[in-house]
C-alpha positions as semicolon CSV with decimal commas, in nm:
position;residue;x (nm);y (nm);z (nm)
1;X;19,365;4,487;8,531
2;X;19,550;4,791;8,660
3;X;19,405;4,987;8,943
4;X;19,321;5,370;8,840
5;X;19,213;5,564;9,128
6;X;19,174;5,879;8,954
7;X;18,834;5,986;8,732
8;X;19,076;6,072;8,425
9;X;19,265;5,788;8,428
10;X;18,953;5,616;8,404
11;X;18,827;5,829;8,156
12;X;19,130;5,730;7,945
13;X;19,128;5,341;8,033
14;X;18,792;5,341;7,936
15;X;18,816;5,503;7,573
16;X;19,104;5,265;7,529
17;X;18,929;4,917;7,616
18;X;18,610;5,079;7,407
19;X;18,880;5,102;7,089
20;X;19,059;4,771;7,173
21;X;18,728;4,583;7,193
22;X;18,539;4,720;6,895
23;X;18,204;4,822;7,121
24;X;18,028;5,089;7,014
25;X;18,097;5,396;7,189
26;X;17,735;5,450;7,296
27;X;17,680;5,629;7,658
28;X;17,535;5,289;7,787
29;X;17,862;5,108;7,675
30;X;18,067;5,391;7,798
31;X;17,898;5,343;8,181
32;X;17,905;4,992;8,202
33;X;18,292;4,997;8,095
34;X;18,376;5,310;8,336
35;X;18,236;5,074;8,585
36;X;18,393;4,816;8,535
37;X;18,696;4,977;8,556
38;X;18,666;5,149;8,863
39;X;18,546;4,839;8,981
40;X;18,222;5,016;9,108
41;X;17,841;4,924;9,053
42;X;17,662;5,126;8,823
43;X;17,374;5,346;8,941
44;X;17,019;5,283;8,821
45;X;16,884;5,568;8,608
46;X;16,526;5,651;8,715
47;X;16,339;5,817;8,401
48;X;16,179;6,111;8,580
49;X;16,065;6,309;8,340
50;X;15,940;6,062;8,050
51;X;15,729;5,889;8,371
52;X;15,613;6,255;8,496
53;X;15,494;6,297;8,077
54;X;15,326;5,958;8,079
55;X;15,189;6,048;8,456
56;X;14,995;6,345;8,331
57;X;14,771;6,177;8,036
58;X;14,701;5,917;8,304
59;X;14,270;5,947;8,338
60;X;14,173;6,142;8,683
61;X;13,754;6,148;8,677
62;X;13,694;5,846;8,896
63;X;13,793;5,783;9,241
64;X;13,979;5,503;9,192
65;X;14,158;5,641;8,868
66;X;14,235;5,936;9,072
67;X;14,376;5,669;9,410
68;X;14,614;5,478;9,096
69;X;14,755;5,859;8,924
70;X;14,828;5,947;9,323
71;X;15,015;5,637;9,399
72;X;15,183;5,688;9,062
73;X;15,290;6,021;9,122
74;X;15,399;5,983;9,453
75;X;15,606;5,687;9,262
76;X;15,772;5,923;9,011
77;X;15,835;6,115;9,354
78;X;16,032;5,919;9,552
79;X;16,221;5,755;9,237
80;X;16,071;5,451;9,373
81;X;16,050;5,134;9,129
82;X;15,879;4,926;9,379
83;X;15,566;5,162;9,431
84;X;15,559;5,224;9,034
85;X;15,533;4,825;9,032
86;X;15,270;4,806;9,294
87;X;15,031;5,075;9,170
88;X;15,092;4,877;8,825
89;X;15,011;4,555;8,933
90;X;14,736;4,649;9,162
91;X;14,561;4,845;8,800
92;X;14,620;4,546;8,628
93;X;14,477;4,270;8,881
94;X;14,165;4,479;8,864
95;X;14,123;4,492;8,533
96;X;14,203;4,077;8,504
97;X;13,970;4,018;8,719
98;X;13,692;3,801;8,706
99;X;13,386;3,936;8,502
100;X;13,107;4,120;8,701
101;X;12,760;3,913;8,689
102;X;12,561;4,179;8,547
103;X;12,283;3,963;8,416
104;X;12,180;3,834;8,763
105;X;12,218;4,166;8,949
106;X;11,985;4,336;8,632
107;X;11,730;4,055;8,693
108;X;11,719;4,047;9,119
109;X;11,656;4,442;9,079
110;X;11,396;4,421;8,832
111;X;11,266;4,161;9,095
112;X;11,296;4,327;9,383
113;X;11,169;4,624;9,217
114;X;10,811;4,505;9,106
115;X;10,836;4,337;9,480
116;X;10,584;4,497;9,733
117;X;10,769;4,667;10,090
118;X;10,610;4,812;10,397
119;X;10,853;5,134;10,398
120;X;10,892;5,132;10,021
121;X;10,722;5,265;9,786
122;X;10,819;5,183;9,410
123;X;10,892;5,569;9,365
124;X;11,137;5,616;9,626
125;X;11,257;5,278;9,475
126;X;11,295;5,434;9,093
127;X;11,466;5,696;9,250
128;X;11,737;5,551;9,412
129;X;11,811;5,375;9,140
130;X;11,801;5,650;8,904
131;X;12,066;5,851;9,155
132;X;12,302;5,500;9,200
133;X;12,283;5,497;8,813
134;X;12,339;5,923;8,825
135;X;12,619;5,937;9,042
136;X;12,844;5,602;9,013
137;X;13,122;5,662;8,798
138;X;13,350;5,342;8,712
139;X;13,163;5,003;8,627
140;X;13,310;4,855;8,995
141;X;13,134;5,096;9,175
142;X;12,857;5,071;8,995
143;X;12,834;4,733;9,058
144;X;12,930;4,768;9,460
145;X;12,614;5,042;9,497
146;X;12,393;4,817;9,315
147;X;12,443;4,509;9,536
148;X;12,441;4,709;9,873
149;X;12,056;4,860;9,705
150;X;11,920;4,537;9,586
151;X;12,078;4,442;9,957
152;X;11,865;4,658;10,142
153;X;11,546;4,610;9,915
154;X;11,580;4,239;9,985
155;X;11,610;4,353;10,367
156;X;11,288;4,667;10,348
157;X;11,509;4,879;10,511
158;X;11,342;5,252;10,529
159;X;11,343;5,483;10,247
160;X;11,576;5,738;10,355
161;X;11,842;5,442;10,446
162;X;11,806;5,333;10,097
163;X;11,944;5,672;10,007
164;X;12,247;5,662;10,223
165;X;12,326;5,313;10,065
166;X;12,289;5,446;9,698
167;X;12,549;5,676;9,760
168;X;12,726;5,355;9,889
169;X;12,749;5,413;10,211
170;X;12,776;5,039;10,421
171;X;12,522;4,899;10,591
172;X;12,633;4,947;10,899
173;X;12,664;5,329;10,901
174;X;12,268;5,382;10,707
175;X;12,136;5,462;11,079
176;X;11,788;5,582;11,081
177;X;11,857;5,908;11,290
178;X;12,107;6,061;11,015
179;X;12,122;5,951;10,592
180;X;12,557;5,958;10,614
181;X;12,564;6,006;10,230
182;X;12,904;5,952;10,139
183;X;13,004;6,254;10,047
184;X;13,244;6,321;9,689
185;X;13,568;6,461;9,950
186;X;13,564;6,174;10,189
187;X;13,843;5,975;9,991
188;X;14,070;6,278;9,923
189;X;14,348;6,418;10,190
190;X;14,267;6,718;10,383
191;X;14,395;6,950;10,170
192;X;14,179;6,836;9,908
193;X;13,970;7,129;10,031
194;X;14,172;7,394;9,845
195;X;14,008;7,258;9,518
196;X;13,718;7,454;9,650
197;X;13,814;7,767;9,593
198;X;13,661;8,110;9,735
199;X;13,574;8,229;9,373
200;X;13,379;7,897;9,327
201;X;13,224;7,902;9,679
202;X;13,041;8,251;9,580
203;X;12,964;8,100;9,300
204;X;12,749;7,841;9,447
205;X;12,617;8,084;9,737
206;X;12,516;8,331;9,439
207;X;12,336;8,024;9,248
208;X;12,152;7,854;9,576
209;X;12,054;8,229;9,675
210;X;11,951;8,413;9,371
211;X;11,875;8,160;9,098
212;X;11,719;7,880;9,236
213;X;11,583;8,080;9,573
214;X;11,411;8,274;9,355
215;X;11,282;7,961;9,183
216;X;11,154;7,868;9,514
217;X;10,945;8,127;9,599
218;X;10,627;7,933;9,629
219;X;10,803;7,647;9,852
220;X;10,902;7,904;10,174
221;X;11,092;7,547;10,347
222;X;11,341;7,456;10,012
223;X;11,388;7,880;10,001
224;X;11,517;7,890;10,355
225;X;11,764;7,558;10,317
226;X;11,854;7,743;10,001
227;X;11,986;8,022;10,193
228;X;12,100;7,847;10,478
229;X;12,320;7,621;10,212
230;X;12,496;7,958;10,079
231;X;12,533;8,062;10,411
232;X;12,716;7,694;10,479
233;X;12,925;7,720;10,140
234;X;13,027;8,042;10,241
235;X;13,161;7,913;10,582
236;X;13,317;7,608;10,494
237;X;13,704;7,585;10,458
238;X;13,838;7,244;10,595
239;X;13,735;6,947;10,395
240;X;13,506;6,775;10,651
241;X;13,330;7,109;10,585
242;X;13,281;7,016;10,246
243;X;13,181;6,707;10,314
244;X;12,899;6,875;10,550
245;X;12,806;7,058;10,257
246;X;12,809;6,806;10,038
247;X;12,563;6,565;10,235
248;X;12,303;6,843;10,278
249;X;12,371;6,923;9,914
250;X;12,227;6,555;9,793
251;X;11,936;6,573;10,036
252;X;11,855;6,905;9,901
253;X;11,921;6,798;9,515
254;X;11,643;6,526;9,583
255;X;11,394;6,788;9,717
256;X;11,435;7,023;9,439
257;X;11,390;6,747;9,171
258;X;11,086;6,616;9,335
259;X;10,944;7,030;9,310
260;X;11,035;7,016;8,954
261;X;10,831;6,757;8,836
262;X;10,514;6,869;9,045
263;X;10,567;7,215;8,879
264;X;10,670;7,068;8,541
265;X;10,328;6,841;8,603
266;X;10,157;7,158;8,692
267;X;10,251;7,349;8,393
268;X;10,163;7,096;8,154
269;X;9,763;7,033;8,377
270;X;9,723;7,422;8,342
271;X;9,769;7,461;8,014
272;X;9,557;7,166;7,917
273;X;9,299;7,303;8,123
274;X;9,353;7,640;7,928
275;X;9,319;7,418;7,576
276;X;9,007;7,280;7,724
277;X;8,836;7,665;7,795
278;X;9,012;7,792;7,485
279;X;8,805;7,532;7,278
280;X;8,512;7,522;7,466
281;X;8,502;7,962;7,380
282;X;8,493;7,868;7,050
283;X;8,233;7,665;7,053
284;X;8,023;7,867;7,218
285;X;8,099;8,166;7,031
286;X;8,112;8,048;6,671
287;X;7,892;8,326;6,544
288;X;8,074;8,598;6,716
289;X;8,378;8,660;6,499
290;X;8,502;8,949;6,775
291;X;8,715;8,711;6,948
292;X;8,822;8,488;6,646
293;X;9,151;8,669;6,652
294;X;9,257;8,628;6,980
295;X;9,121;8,294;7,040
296;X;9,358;8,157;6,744
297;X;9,676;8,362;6,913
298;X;9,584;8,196;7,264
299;X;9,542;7,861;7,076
300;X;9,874;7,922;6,874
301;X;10,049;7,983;7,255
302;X;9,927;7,692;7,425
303;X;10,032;7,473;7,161
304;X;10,387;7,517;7,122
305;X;10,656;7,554;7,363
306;X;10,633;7,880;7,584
307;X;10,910;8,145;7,626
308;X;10,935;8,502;7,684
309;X;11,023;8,621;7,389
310;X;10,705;8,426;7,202
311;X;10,529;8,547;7,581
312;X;10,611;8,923;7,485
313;X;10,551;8,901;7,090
314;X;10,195;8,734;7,144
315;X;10,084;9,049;7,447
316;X;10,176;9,284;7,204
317;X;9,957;9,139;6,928
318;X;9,639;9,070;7,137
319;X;9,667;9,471;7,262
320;X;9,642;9,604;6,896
321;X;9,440;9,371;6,814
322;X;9,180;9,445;7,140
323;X;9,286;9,800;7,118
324;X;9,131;9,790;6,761
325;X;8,818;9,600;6,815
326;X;8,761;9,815;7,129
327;X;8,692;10,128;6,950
328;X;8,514;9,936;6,624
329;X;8,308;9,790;6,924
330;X;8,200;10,124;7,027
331;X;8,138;10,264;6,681
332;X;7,912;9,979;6,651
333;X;7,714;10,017;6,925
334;X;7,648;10,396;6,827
335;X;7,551;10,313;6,523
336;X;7,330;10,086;6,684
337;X;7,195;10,275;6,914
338;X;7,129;10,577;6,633
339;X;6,955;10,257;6,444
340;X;6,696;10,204;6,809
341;X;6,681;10,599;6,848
342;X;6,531;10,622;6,444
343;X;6,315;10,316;6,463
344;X;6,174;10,451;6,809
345;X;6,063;10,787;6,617
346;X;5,922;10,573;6,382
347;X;5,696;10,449;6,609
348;X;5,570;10,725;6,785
349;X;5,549;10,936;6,436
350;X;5,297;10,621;6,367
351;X;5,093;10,687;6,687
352;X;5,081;11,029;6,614
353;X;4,993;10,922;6,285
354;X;4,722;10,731;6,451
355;X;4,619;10,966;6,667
356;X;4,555;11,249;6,408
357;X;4,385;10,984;6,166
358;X;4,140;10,920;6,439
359;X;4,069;11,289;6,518
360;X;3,995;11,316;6,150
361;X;3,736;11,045;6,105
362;X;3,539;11,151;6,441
363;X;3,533;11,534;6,288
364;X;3,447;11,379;5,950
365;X;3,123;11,184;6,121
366;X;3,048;11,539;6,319
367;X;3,030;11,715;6,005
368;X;2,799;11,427;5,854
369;X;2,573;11,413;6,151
370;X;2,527;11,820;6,059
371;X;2,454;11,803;5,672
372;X;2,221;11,515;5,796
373;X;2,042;11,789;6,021
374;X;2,104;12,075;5,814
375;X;1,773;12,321;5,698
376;X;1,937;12,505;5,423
377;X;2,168;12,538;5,209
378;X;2,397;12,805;5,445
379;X;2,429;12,554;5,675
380;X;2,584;12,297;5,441
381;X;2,858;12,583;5,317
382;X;2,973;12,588;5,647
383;X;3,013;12,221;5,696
384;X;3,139;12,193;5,370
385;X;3,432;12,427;5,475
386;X;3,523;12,259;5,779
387;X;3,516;11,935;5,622
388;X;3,792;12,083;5,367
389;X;3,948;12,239;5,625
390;X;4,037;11,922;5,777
391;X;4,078;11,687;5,514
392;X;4,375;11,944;5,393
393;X;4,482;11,917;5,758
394;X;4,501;11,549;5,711
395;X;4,648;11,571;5,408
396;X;4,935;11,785;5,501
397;X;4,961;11,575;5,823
398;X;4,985;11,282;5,573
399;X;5,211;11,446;5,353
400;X;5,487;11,526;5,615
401;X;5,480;11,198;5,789
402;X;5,545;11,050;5,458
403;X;5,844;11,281;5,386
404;X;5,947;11,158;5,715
405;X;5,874;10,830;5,674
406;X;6,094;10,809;5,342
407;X;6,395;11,007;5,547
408;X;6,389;10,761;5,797
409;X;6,370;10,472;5,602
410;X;6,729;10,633;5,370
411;X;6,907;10,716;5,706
412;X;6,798;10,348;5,847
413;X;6,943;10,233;5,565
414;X;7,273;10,419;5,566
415;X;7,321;10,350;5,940
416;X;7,273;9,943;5,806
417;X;7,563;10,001;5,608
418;X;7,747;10,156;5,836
419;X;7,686;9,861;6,067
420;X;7,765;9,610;5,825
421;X;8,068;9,810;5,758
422;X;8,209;9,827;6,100
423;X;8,123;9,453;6,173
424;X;8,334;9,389;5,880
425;X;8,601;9,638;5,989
426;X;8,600;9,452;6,359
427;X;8,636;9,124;6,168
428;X;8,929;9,224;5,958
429;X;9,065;9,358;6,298
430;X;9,015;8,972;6,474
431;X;9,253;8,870;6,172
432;X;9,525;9,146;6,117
433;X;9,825;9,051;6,311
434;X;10,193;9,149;6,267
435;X;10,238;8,899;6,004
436;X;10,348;8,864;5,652
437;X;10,019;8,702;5,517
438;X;10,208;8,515;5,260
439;X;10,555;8,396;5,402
440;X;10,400;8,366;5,765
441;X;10,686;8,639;5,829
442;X;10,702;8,909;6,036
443;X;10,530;9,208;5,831
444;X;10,738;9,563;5,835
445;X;10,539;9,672;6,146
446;X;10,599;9,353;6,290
447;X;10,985;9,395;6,232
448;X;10,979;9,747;6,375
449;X;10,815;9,624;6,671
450;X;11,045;9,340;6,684
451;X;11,394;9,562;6,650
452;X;11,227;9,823;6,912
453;X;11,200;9,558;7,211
454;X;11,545;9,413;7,053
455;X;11,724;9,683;7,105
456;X;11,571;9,772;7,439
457;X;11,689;9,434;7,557
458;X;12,066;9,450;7,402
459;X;12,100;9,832;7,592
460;X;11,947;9,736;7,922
461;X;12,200;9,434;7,960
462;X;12,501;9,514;7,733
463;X;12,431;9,269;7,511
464;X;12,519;9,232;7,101
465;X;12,266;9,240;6,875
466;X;12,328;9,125;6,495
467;X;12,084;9,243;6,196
468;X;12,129;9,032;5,883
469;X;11,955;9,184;5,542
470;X;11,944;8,847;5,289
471;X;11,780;8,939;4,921
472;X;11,736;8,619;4,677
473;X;11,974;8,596;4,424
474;X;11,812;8,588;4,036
475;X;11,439;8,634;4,166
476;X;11,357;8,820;3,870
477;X;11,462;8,590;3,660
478;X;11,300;8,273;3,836
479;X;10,952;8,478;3,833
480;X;11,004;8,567;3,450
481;X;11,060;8,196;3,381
482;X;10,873;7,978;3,634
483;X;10,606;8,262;3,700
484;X;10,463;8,484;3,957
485;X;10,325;8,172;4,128
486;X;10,604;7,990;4,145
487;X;10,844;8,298;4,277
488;X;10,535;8,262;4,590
489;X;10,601;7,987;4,629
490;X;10,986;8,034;4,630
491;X;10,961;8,329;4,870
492;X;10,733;8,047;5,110
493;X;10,994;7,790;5,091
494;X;11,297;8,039;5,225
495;X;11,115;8,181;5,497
496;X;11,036;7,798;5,603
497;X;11,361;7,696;5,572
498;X;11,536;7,974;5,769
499;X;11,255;7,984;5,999
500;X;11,374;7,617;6,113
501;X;11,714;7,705;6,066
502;X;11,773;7,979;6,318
503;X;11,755;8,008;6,705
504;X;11,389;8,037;6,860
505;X;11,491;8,371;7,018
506;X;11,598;8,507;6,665
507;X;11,324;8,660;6,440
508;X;11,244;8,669;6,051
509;X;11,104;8,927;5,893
510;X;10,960;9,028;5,548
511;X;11,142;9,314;5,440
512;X;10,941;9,370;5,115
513;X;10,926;9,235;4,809
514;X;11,237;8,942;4,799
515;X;11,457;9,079;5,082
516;X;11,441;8,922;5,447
517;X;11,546;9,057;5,782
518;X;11,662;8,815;6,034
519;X;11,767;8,973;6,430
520;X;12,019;8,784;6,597
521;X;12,053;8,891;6,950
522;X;12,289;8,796;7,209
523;X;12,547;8,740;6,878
524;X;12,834;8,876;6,794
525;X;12,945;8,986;6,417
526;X;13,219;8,656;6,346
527;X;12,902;8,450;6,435
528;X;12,653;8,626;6,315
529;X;12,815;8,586;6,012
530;X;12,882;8,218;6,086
531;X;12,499;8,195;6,138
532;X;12,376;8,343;5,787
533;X;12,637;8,074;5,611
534;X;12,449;7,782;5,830
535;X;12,129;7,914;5,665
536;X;12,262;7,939;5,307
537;X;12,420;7,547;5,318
538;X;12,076;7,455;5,487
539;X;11,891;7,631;5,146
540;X;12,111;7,511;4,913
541;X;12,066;7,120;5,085
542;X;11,624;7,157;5,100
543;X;11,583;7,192;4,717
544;X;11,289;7,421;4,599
545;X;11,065;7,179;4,401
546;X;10,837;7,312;4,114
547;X;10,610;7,064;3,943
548;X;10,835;6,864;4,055
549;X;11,158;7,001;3,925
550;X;11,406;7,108;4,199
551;X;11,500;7,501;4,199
552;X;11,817;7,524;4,376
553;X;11,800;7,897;4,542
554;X;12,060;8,083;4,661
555;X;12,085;8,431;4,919
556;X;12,318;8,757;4,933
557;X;12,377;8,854;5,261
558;X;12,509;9,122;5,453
559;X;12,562;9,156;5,853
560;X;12,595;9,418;6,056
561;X;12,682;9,484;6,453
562;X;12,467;9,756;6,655
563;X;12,709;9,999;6,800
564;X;12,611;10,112;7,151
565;X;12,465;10,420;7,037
566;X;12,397;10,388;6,685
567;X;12,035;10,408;6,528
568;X;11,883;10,037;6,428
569;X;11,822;10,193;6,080
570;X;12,158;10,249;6,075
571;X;12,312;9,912;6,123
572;X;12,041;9,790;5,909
573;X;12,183;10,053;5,628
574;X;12,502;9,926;5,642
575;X;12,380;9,536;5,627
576;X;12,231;9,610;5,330
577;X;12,517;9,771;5,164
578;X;12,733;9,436;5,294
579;X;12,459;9,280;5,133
580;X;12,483;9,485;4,753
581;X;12,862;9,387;4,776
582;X;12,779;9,037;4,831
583;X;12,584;9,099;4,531
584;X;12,825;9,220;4,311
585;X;13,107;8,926;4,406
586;X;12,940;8,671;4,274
587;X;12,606;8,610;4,539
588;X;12,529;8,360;4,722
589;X;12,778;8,515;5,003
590;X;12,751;8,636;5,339
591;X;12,976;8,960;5,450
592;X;13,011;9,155;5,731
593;X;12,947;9,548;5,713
């Protein structure tokens, strides 16, 4: 073949040997002919940017996935075929390896766990497990930290080595004097650091100081190492500074859980020891309906989860409530003491009574003793008189004591009734609560309440708060056919199913009649919205069942947004007229106003 020296004449040679030998002019045929030609060897093409694709959905959360996408992309680099096939190979021996022996690892721990050690106690024991188990990502490692524990179980070694090795440090380096937890940076390069950003090193130094510091206020030690840990966060910059961190991190991770349970512990012993005084009140005052009211709040706390919304609701219902029975209490008592006042006159209007009674007979046995002695008849005219004199004394005496007697005995009664009055008065108090008494709804005081601390809370910290007005579709209808009853019934079964439906911090309230209020703080209008249509699929899935018959019923709704400075009525005036819209579109919709 002729020599061609020159890139066209190449060019040329090569289109014509393409035609003369009937290969398909594709660009690999082209090179391998221009080649040929030229007499040259043909360049390898390296795929760079099809391996950089296939490079970026590689997985990066373990170490050792993160060691193999590193190799690979220092590969794809250096155009290098030989590292591509090493970090390939190496993957792929790993995974071809031979299976782990999980069964007798599972059952040496569970040995060695029931197994009794001088410097172990089976807590510290359950925890280390519970942190290899935490913190070890791929099944390998895994494996490794679980053999160098049940290692060091076999061998007692001291509880805070066992920690070290959980975190997989060797045996060699769990020295009593320091726990060298291996920290999450010690595999990645120095600059590994700048993953740690300033923004995100606040952020930790905000959290250690003014969350959980504050969370520590009863433990004075953890407080201080949770301000001298945002001081460290703050400082560090280099990755062995990180690491630093990251060791006194663990050690104070462990500490804090440990304080959680005892106050978690705590928690739940106080409030069973509440239970316990709460019941033992009632016992002992089962005849005294004064503090029937509160008692079932206090009871109603204790037995469900506690939060400060529930917290705030509950203080505001026990002071109307005592506020209430304070001043029946005192009404009582007057009339009480009106009742001791009147039945002490009553008494000493009887002595007197006695008293003048006794005068009486002694002057009546004087004036005998003289008609006995008398000589004439002048002297019995005299006696005579003074015996009238005082019997009309006596009589008159008699007379107004009995008037008295018979007022006393009518205002006695009255102030009975008044009593019995008030002590019913103080037991309807014990009872009335902010509560619908029929839908176990919030009642329209309740709700005003409700949207008054509501609102507070969405101004104070800038927050949204959503009002949603829902009405029953066809409730006049379903009371007209099924009866009064069953519409009850009907109203019973919504507020139970949207009372399980919504958050715990939103609230339901009666708005009268068929019509519900529901306040969604903390939520914006698109999910507020999103909310109300969760409730209506929930209704429309729990069938209402009468006399067995299901009842399928079905909501309007409307939603509004508080403005900043707009009046609650106001949003709540236009959620209702989303809500009359919704209405006339067909019902059973939910739109926004």
């Amino acid at each position: 073949m002729a020599q061609f020296t020159q890139p066209s004449d190449i060019a040329r040679e090569t289109l014509r040997q393409l035609a003369m030998r009937r290969t398909p002019p594709t660009p690999d045929n082209y090179r391998s002919i221009y080649h040929e030609i030229a007499e040259t060897v043909a360049a390898e093409d390296f795929p760079e940017k099809s391996l950089k694709s296939l490079a970026a959905a590689l997985p990066r959360k373990s170490q050792e996935q993160m060691r193999f996408a590193r190799q690979f992309d220092a590969a794809i680099a250096g155009k290098n075929w030989d590292g591509m096939r090493s970090a390939l190979a190496d993957i792929v021996g790993k995974s071809a390896g031979e299976p782990l022996a999980w069964s007798a690892l599972i059952r040496d721990l569970v040995t060695q766990l029931e197994t009794r050690h001088v410097e172990l106690t089976t807590a510290r024991k359950r925890e280390a497990l519970d942190h290899v188990l935490a913190s070890s990502g791929t099944p390998d490692t895994l494996y490794g930290r679980l053999q160098s524990l049940l290692r060091a179980w076999s061998q007692g070694t001291a509880s805070d080595q066992v920690m070290a090795l959980a975190d997989g440090a060797p045996m060699s380096e769990a020295a009593p004097a320091a726990v060298p937890l291996a920290p999450t940076f010690s595999a990645a390069p120095a600059d590994e650091s700048r993953h740690l950003g300033s923004e995100l090193r606040d952020l930790i130094a905000q959290l250690l100081e003014d969350a959980i510091g504050v969370l520590l206020v009863d433990t004075p030690d953890l407080s201080d190492e949770s301000h001298q840990l945002a001081a460290a966060v703050r400082a560090a910059r280099s990755a062995e500074d990180i690491a630093a961190f990251t060791v006194k991190m663990k050690k104070f991770s462990y500490r804090l859980h440990f304080i959680a349970e005892d106050q978690a512990e705590l928690k739940s012993a106080l409030l069973h020891l509440l239970q316990l005084i709460i019941e033992n009140i009632s016992e002992l005052v089962i005849d005294d309906q004064w503090l029937q009211g509160q008692i079932l709040v206090v009871t109603d706390i204790v037995s469900q989860p506690l939060n400060l919304r529930r917290l705030d609701d509950v203080e505001r219902r026990l002071k109307e409530v005592i506020v209430k029975q304070g001043t029946l209490k005192r009404h009582l008592n007057d009339a009480r003491d009106r009742l001791k006042a009147m039945l002490a006159t009553f008494v000493d209007r009887l002595a007197s009574f006695s008293d003048e009674t006794g005068g009486y007979h002694d002057k009546i046995e004087a004036c005998a003793r003289k008609i006995s002695n008398a000589n004439d008849i002048g002297d019995l005219s005299d006696v005579l008189d003074e015996v009238m004199r005082e019997t009309r004394v006596i009589q008159l005496s008699a007379q107004r004591s009995r008037d008295e007697l018979t007022e006393m005995r009518q205002r006695v009664k009255e102030a009975d009734g008044e009593i019995a009055r008030l002590q019913g008065d103080l037991d309807t108090a014990s009872d009335v609560m902010r509560h619908d008494t029929l839908t176990g709804a919030l009642n329209r005081k309740g709700m005003d309440d409700a949207i008054e601390k509501e609102v507070g809370r969405a101004r104070r910290h800038g927050s949204t708060l959503c009002m949603a007005l829902l009405d029953i579709d066809n409730f006049k209808k379903l009371n007209d056919t099924l009866g009064h009853d069953a519409g009850d019934a009907a109203l019973v079964h919504l507020a139970k199913v949207v009372g399980e439906t919504i958050r715990p911090q939103d609230t339901l309230a009666r708005y009268g009649g068929e019509e519900f209020v529901i306040l969604l703080p903390d939520t914006p209008l698109e999910d507020g919205v999103t909310a109300m249509v969760r409730v209506q699929r929930e209704l429309t899935r729990r069938f209402f069942l009468h006399k067995n018959d299901k009842v399928l019923i079905t909501f309007s709704c409307g939603v509004a947004e508080m403005g900043a400075d707009e009046a609650p009525m106001a949003a709540l005036k236009r959620a209702d007229q989303s809500m009359y819209l919704a209405k006339r579109s067909g019902k059973n919709r939910v739109l926004a106003g």
